[in-house]
Backbone as XML, in Angstrom:
<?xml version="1.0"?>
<chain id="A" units="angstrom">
  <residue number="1" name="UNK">
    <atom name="N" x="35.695" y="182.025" z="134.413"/>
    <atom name="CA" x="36.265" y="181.502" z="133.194"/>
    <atom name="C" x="37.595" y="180.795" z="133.498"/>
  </residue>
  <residue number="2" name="UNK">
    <atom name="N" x="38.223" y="181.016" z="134.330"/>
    <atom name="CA" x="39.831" y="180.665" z="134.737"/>
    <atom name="C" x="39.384" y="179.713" z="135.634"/>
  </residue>
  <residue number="3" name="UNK">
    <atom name="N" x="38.382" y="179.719" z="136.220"/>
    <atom name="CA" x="38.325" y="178.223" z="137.063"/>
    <atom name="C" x="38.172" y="177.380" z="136.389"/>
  </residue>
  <residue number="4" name="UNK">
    <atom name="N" x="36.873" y="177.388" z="136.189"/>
    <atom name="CA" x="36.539" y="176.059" z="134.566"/>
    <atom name="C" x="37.707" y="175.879" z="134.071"/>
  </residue>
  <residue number="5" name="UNK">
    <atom name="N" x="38.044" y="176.624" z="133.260"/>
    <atom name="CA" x="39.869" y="176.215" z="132.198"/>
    <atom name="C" x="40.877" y="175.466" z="133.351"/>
  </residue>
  <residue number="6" name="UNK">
    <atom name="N" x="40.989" y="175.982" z="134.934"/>
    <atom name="CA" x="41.846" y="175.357" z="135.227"/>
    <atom name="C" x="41.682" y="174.042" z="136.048"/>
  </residue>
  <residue number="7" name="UNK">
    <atom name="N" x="39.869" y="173.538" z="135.797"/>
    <atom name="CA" x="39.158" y="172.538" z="136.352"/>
    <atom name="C" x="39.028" y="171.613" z="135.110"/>
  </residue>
  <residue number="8" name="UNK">
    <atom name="N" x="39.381" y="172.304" z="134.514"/>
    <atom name="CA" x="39.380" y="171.265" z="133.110"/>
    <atom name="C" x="40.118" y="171.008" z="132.817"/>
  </residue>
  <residue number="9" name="UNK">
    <atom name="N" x="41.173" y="171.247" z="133.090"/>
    <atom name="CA" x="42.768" y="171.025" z="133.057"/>
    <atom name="C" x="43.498" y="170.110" z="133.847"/>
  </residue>
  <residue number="10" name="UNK">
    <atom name="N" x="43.200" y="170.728" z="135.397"/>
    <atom name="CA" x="43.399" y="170.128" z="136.749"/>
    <atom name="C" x="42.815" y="169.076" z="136.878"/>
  </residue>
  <residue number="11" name="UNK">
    <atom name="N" x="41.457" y="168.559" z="136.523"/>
    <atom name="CA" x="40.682" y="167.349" z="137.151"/>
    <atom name="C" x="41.460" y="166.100" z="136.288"/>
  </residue>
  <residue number="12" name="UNK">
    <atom name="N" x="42.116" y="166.252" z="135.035"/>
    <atom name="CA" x="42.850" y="164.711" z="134.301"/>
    <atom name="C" x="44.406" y="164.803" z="135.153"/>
  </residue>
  <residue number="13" name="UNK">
    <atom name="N" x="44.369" y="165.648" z="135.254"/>
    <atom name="CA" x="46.078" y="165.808" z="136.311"/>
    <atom name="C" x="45.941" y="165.543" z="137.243"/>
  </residue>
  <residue number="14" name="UNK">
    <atom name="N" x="44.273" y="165.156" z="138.134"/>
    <atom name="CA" x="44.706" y="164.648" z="139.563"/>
    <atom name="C" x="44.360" y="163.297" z="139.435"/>
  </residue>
  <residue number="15" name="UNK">
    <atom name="N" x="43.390" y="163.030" z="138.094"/>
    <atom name="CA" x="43.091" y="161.434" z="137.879"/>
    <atom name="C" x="44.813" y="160.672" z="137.317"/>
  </residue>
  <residue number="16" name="UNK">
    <atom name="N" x="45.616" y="161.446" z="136.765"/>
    <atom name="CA" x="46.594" y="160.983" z="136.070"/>
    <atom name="C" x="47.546" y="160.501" z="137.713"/>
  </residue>
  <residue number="17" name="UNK">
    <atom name="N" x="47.579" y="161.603" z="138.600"/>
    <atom name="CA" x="48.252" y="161.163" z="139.420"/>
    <atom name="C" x="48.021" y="160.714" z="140.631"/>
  </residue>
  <residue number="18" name="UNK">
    <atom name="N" x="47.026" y="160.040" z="140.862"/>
    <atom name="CA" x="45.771" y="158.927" z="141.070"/>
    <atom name="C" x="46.381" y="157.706" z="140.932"/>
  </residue>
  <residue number="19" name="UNK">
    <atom name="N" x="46.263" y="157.829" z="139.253"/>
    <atom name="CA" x="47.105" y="156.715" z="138.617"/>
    <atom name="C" x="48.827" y="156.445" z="139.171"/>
  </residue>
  <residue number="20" name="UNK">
    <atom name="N" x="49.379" y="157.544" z="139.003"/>
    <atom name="CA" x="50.445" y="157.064" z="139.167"/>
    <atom name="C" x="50.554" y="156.490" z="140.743"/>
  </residue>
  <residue number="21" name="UNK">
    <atom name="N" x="50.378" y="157.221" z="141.445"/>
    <atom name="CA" x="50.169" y="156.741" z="143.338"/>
    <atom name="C" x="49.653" y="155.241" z="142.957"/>
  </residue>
  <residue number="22" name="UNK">
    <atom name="N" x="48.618" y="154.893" z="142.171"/>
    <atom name="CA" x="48.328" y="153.447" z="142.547"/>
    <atom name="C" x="49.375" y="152.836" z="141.853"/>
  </residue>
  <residue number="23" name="UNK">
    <atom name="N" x="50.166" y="152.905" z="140.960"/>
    <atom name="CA" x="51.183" y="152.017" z="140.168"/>
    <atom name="C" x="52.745" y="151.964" z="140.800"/>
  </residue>
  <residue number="24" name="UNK">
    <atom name="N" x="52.747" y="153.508" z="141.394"/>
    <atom name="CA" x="53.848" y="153.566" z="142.641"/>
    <atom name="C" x="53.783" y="152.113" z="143.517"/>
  </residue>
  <residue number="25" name="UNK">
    <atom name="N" x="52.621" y="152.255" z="144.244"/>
    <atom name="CA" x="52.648" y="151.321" z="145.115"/>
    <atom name="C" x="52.131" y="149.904" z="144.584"/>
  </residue>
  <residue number="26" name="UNK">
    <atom name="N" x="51.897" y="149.572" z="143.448"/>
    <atom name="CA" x="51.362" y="148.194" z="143.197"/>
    <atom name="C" x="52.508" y="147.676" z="142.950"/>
  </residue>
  <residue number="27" name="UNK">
    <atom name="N" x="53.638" y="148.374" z="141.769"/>
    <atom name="CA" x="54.817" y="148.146" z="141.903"/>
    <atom name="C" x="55.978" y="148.233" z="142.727"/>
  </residue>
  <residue number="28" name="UNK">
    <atom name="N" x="55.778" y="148.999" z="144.377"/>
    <atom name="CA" x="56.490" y="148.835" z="145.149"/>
    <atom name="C" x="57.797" y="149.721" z="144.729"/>
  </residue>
  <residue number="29" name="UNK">
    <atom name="N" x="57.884" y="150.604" z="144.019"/>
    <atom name="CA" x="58.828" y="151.291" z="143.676"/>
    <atom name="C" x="58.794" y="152.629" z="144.497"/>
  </residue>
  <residue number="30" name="UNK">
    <atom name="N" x="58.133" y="152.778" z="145.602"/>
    <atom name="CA" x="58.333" y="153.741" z="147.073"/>
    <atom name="C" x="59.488" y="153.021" z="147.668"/>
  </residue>
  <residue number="31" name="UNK">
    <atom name="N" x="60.001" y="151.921" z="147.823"/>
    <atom name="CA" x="60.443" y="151.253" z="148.315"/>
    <atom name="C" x="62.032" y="151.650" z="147.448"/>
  </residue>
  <residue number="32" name="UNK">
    <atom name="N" x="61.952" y="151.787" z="146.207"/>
    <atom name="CA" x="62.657" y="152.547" z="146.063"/>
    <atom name="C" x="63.377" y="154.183" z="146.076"/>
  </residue>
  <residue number="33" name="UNK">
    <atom name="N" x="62.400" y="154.672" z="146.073"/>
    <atom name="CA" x="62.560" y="156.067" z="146.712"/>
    <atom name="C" x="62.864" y="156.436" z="148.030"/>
  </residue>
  <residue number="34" name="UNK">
    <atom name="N" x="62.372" y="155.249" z="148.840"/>
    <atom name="CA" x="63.039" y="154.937" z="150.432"/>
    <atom name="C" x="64.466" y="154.884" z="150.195"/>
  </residue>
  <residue number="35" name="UNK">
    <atom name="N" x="64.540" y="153.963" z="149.600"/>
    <atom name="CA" x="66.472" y="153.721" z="149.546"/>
    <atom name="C" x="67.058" y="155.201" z="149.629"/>
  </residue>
  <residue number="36" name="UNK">
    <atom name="N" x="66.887" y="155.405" z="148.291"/>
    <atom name="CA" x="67.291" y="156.862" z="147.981"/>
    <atom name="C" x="67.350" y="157.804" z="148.565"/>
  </residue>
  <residue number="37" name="UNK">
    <atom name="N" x="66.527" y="158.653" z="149.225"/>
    <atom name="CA" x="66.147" y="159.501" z="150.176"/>
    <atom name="C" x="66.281" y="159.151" z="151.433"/>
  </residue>
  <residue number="38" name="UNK">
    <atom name="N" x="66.278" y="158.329" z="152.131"/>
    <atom name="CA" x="66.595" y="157.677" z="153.556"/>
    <atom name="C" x="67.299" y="158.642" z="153.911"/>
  </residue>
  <residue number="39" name="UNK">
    <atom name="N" x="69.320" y="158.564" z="153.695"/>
    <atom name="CA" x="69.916" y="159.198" z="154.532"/>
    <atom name="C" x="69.260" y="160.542" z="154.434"/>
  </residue>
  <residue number="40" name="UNK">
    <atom name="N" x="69.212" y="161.271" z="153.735"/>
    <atom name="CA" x="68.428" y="162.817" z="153.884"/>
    <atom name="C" x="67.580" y="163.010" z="155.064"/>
  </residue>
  <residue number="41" name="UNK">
    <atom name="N" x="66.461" y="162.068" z="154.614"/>
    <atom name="CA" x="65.290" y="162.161" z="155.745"/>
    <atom name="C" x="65.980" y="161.788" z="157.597"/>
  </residue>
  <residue number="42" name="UNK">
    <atom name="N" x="66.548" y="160.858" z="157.306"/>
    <atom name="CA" x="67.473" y="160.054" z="158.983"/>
    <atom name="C" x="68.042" y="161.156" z="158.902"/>
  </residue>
  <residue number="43" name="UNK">
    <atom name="N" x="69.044" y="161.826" z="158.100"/>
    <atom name="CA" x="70.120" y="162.273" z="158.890"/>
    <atom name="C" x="70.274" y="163.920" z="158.971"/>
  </residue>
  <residue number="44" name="UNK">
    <atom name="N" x="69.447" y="163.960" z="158.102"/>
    <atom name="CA" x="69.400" y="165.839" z="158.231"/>
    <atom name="C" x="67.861" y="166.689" z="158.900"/>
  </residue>
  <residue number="45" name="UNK">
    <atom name="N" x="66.970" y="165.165" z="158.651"/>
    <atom name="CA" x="65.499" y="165.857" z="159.261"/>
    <atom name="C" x="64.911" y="164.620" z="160.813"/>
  </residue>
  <residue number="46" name="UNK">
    <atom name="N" x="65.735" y="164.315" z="160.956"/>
    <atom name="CA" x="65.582" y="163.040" z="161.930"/>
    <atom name="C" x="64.638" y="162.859" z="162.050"/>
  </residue>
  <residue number="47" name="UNK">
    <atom name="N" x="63.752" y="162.362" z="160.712"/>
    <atom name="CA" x="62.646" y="161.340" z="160.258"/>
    <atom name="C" x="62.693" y="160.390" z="160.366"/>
  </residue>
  <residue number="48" name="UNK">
    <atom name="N" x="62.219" y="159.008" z="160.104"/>
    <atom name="CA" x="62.504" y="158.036" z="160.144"/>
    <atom name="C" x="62.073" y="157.760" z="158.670"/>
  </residue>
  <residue number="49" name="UNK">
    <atom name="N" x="62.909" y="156.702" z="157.943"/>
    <atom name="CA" x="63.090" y="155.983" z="156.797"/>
    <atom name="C" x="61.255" y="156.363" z="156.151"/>
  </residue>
  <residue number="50" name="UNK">
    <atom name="N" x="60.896" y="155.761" z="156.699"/>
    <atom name="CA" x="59.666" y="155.429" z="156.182"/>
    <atom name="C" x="58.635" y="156.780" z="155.779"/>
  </residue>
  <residue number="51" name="UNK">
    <atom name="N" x="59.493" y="157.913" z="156.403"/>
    <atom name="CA" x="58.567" y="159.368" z="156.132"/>
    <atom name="C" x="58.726" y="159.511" z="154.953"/>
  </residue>
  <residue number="52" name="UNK">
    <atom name="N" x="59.809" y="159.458" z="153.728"/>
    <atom name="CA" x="59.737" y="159.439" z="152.577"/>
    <atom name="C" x="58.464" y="159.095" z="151.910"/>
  </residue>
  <residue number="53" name="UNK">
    <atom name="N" x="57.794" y="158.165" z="152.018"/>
    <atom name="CA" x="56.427" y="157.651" z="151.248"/>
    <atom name="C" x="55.551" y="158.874" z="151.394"/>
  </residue>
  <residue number="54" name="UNK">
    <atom name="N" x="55.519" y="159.568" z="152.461"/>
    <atom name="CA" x="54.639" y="160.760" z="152.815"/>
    <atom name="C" x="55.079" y="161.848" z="151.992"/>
  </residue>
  <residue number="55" name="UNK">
    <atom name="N" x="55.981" y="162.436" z="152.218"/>
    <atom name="CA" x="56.585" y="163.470" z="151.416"/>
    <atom name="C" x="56.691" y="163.353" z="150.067"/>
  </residue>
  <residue number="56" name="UNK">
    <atom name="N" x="56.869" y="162.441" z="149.880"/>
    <atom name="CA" x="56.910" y="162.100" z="147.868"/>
    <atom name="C" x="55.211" y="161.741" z="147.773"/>
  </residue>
  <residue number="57" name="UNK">
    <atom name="N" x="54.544" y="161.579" z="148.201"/>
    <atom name="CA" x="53.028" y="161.933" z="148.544"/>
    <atom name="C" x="52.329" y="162.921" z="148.287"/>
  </residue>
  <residue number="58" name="UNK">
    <atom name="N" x="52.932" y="163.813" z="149.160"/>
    <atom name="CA" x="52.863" y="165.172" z="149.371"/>
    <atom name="C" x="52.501" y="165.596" z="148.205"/>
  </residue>
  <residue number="59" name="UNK">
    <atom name="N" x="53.457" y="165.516" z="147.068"/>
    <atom name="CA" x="53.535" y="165.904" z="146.206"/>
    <atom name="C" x="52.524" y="166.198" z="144.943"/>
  </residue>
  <residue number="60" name="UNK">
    <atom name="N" x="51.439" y="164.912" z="145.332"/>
    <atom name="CA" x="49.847" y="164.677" z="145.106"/>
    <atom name="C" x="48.904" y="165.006" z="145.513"/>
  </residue>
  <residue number="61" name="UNK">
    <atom name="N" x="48.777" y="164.900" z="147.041"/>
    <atom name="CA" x="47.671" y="165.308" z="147.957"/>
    <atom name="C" x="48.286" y="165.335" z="149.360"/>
  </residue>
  <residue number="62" name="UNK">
    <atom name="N" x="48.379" y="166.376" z="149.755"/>
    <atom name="CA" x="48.591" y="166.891" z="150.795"/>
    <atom name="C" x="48.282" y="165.984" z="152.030"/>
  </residue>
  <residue number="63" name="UNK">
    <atom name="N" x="46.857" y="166.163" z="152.163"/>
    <atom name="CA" x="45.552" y="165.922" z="152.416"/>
    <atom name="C" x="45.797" y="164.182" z="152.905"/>
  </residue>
  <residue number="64" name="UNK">
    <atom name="N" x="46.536" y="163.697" z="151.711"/>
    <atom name="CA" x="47.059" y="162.187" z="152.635"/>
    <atom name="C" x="47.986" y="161.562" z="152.924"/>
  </residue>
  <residue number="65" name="UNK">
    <atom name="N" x="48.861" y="162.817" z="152.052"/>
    <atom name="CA" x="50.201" y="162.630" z="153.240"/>
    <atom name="C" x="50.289" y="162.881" z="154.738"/>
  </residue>
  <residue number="66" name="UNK">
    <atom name="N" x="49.694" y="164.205" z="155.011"/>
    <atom name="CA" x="49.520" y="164.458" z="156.302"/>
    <atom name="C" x="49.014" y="163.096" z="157.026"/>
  </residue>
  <residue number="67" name="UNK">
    <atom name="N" x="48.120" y="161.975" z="156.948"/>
    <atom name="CA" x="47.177" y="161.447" z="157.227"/>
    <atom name="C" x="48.445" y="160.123" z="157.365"/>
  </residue>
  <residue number="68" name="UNK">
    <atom name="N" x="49.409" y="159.685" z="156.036"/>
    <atom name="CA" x="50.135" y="158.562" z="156.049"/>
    <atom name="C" x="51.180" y="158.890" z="157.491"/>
  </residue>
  <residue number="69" name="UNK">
    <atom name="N" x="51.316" y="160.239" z="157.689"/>
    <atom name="CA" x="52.121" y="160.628" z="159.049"/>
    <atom name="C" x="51.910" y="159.865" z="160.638"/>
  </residue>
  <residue number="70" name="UNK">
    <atom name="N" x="50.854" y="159.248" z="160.683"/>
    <atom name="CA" x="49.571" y="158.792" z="161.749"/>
    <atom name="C" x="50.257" y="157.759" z="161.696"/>
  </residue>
  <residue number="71" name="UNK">
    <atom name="N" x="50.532" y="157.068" z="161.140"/>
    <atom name="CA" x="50.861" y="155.244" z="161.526"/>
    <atom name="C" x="52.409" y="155.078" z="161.778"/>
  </residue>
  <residue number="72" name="UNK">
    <atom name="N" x="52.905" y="156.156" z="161.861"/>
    <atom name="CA" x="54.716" y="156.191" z="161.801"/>
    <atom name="C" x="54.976" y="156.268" z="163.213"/>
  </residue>
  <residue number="73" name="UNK">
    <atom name="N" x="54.015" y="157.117" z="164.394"/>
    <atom name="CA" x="54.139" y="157.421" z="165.741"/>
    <atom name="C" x="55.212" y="158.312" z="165.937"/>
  </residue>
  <residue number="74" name="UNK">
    <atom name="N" x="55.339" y="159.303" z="165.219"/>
    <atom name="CA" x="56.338" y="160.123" z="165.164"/>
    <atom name="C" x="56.257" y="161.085" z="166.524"/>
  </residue>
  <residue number="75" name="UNK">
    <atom name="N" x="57.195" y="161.639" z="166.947"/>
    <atom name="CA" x="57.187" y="162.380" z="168.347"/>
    <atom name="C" x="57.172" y="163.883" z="167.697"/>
  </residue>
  <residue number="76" name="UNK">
    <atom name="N" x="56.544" y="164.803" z="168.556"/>
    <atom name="CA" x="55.730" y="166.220" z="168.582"/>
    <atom name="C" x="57.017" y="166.758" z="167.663"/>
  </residue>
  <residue number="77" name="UNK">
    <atom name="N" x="58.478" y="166.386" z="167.714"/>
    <atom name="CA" x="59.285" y="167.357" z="167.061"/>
    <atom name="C" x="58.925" y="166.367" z="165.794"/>
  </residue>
  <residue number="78" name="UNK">
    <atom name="N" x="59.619" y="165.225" z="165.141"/>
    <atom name="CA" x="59.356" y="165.292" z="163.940"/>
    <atom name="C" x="57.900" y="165.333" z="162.901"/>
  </residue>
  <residue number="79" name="UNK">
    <atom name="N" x="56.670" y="165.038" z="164.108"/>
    <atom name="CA" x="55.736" y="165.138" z="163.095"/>
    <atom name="C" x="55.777" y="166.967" z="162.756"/>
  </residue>
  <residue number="80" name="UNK">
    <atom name="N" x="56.529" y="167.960" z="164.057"/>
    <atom name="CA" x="56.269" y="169.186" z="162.834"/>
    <atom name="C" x="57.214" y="169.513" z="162.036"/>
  </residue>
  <residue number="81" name="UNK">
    <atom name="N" x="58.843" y="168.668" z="162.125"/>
    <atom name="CA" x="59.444" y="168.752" z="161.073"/>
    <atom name="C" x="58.836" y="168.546" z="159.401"/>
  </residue>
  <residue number="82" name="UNK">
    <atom name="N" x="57.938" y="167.351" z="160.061"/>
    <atom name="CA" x="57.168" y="166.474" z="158.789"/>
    <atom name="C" x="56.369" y="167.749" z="157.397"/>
  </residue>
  <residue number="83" name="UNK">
    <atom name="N" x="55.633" y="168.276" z="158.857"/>
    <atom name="CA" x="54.079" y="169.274" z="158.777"/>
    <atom name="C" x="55.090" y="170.257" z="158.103"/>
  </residue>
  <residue number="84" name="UNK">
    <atom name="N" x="55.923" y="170.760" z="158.481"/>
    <atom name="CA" x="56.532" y="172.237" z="157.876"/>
    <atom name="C" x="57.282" y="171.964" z="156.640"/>
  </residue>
  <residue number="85" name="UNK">
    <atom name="N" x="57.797" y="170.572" z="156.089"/>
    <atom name="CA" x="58.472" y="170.370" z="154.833"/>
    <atom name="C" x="57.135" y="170.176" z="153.919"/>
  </residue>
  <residue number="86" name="UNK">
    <atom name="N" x="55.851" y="169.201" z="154.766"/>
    <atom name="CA" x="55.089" y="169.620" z="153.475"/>
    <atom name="C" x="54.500" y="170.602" z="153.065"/>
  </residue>
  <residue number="87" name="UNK">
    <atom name="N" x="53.908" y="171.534" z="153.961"/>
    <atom name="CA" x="53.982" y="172.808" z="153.642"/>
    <atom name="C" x="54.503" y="173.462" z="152.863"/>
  </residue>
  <residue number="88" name="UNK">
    <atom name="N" x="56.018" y="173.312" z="152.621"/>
    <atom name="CA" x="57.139" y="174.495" z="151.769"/>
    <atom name="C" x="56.692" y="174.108" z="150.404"/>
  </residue>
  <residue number="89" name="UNK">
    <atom name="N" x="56.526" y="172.503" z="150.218"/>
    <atom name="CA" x="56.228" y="171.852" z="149.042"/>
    <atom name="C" x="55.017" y="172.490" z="148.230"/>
  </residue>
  <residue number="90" name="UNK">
    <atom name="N" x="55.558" y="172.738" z="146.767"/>
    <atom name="CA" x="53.810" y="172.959" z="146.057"/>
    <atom name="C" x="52.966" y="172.061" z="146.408"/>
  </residue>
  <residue number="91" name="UNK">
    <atom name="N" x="51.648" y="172.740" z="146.422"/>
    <atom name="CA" x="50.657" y="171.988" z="146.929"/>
    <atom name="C" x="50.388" y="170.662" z="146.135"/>
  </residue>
  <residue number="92" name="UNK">
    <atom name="N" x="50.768" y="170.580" z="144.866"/>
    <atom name="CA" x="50.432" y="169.298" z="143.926"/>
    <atom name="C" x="51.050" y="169.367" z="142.658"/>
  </residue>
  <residue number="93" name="UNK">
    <atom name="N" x="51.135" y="168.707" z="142.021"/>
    <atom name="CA" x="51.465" y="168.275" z="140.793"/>
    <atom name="C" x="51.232" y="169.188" z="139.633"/>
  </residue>
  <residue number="94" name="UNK">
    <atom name="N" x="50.112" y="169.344" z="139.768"/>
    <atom name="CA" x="49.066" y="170.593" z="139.279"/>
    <atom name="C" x="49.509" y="171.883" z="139.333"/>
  </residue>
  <residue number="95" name="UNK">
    <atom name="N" x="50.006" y="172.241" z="140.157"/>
    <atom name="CA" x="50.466" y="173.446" z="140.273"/>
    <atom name="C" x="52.023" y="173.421" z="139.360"/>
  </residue>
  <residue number="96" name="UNK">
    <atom name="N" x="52.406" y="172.424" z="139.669"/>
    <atom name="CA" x="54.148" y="172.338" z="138.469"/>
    <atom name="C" x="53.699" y="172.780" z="137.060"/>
  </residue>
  <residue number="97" name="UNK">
    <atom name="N" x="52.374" y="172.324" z="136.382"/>
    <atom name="CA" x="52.157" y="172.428" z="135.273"/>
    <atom name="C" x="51.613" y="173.959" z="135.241"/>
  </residue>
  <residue number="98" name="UNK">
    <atom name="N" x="50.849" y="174.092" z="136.022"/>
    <atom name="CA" x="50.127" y="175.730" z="135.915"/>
    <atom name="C" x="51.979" y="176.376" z="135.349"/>
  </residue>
  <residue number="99" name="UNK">
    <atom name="N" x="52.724" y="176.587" z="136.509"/>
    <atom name="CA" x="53.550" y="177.402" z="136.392"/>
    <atom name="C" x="54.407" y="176.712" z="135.258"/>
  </residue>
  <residue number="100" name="UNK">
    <atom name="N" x="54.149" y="175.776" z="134.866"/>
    <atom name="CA" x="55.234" y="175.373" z="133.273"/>
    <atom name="C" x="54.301" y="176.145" z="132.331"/>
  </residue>
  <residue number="101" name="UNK">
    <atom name="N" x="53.001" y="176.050" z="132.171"/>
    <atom name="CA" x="52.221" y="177.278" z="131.130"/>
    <atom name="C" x="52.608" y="178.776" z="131.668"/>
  </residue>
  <residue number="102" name="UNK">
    <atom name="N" x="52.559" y="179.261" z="132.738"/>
    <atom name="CA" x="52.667" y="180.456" z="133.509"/>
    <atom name="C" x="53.698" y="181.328" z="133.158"/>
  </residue>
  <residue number="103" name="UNK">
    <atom name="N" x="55.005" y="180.275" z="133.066"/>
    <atom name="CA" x="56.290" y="180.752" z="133.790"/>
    <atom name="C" x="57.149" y="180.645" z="132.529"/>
  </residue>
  <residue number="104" name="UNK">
    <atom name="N" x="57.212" y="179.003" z="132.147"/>
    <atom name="CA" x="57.803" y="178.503" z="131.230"/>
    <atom name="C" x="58.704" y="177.651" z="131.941"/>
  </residue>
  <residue number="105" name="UNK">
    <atom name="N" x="59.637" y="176.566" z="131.073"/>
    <atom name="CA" x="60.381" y="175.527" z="132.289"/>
    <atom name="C" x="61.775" y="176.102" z="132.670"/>
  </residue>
  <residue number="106" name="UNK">
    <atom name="N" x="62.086" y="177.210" z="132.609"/>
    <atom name="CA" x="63.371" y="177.557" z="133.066"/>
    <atom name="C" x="62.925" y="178.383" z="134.044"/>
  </residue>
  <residue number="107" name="UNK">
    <atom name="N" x="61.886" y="178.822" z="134.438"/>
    <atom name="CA" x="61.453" y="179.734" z="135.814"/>
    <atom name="C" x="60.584" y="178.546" z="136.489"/>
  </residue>
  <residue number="108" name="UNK">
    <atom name="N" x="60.149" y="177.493" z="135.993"/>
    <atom name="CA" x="59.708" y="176.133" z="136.312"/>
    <atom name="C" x="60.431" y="175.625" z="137.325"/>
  </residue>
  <residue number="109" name="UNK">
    <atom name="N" x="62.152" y="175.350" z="137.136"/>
    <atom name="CA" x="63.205" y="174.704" z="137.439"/>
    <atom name="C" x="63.236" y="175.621" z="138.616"/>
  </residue>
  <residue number="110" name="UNK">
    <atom name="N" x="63.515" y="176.920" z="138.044"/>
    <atom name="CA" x="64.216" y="178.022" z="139.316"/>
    <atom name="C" x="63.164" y="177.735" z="140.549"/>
  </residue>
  <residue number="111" name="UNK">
    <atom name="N" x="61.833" y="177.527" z="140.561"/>
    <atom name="CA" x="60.967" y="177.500" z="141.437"/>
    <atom name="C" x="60.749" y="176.534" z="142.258"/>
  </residue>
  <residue number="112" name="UNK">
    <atom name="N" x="61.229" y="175.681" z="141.509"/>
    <atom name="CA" x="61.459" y="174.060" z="142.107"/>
    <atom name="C" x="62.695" y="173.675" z="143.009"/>
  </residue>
  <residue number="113" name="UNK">
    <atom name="N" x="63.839" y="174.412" z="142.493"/>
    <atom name="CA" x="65.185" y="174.428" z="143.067"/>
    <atom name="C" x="65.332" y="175.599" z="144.200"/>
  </residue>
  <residue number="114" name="UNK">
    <atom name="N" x="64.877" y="176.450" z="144.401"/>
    <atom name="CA" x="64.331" y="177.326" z="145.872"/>
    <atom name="C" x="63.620" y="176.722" z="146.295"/>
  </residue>
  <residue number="115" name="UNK">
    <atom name="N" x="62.385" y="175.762" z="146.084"/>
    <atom name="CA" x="61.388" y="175.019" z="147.029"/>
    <atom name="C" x="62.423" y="174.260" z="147.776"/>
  </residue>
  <residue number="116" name="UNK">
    <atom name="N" x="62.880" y="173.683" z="146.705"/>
    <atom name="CA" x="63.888" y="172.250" z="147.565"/>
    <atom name="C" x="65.107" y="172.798" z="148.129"/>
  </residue>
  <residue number="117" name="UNK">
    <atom name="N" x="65.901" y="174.138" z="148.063"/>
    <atom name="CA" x="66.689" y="174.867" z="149.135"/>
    <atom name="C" x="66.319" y="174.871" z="149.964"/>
  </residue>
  <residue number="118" name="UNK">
    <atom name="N" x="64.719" y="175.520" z="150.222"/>
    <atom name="CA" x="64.650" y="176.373" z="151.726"/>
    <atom name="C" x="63.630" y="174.830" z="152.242"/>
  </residue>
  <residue number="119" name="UNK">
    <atom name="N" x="63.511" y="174.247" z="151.292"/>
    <atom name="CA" x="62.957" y="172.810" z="152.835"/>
    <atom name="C" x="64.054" y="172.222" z="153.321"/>
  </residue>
  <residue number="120" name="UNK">
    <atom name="N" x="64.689" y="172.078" z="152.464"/>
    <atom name="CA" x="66.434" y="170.928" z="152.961"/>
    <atom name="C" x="66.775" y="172.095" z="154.162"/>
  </residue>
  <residue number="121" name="UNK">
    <atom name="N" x="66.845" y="173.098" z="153.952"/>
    <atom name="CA" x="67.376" y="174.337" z="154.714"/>
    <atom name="C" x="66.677" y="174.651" z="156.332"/>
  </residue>
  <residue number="122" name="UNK">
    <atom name="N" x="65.101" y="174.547" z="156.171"/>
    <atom name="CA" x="64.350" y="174.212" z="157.120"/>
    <atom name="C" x="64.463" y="173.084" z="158.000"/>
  </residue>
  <residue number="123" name="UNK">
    <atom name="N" x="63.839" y="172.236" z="157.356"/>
    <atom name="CA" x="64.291" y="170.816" z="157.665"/>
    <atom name="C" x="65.400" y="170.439" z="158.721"/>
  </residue>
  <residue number="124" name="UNK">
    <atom name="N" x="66.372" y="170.764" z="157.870"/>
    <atom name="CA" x="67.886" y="170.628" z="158.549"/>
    <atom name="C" x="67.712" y="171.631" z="159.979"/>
  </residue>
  <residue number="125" name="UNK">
    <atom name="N" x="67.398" y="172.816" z="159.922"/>
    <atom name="CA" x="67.861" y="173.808" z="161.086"/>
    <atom name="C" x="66.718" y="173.338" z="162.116"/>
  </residue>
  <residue number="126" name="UNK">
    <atom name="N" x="65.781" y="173.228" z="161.737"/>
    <atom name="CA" x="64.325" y="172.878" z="162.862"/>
    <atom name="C" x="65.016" y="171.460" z="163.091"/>
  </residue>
  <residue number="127" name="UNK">
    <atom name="N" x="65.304" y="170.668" z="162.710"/>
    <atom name="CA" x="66.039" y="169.009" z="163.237"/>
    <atom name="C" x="67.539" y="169.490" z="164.250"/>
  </residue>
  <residue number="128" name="UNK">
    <atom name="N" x="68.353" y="170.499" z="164.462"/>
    <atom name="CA" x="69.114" y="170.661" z="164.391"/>
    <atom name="C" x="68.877" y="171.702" z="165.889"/>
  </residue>
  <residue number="129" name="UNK">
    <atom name="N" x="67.857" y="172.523" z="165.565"/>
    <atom name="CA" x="67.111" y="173.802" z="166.346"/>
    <atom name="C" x="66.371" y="173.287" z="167.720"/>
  </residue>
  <residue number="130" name="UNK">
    <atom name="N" x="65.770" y="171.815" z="167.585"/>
    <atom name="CA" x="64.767" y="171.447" z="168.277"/>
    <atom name="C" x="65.898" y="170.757" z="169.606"/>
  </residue>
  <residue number="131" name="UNK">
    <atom name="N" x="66.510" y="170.291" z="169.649"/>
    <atom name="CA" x="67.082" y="168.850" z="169.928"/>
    <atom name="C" x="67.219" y="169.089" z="171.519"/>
  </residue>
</chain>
């Protein structure tokens, strides 16, 4: 019964953000999220610029972010810097909403703001740990 409800729920939330990934990039507004995020990614996870598109990816499907990682030629330390920030990340979009019905949006926030501690936190020490 809880699958169905949350397959019936889940399947317009992955077409919705489907949608958005294709309007991201038709409009080229990754390109803005590059700007933005750059120094973070360069200077605390010694990524290169362009890993941003993956990680804000991530955020959709795992599954092809991991995959957008492949054309960057990243070396054995940052592709597992890469691998271990998407990891920390909820698995999808989908899951933000489960836990906004679940939780409510103030244990929403709290869950979101520890995700993004302990990756910046990771991130940083494994970039920092490896060298």
């Amino acid at each position: 019964m809880r699958v169905k409800g949350f397959l019936i729920e889940a399947a317009p939330l992955v077409l919705l953000g489907v949608l958005i990934v294709n309007l991201l990039l038709y409009f080229k507004l990754f390109d803005l999220f590059t700007g933005i995020f750059a120094p973070v990614v360069k200077g605390l996870f010694g990524l290169p610029k362009e890993a941003v598109v993956a990680l804000v990816m991530g955020l959709f499907r795992k599954d092809v972010a991991v995959g957008m990682l492949m054309p960057l030629a990243l070396s054995a330390k940052q592709l597992f810097i890469a691998s271990v920030l998407l990891a920390i990340s909820f698995p999808c979009v989908a899951t933000f909403i489960v836990f906004f019905k679940e939780l409510g949006l103030r244990d929403l926030v709290k869950a979101a703001l520890i995700m993004l501690v302990v990756a910046l936190a990771c991130g940083t020490l494994l970039n920092f740990a490896m060298r």
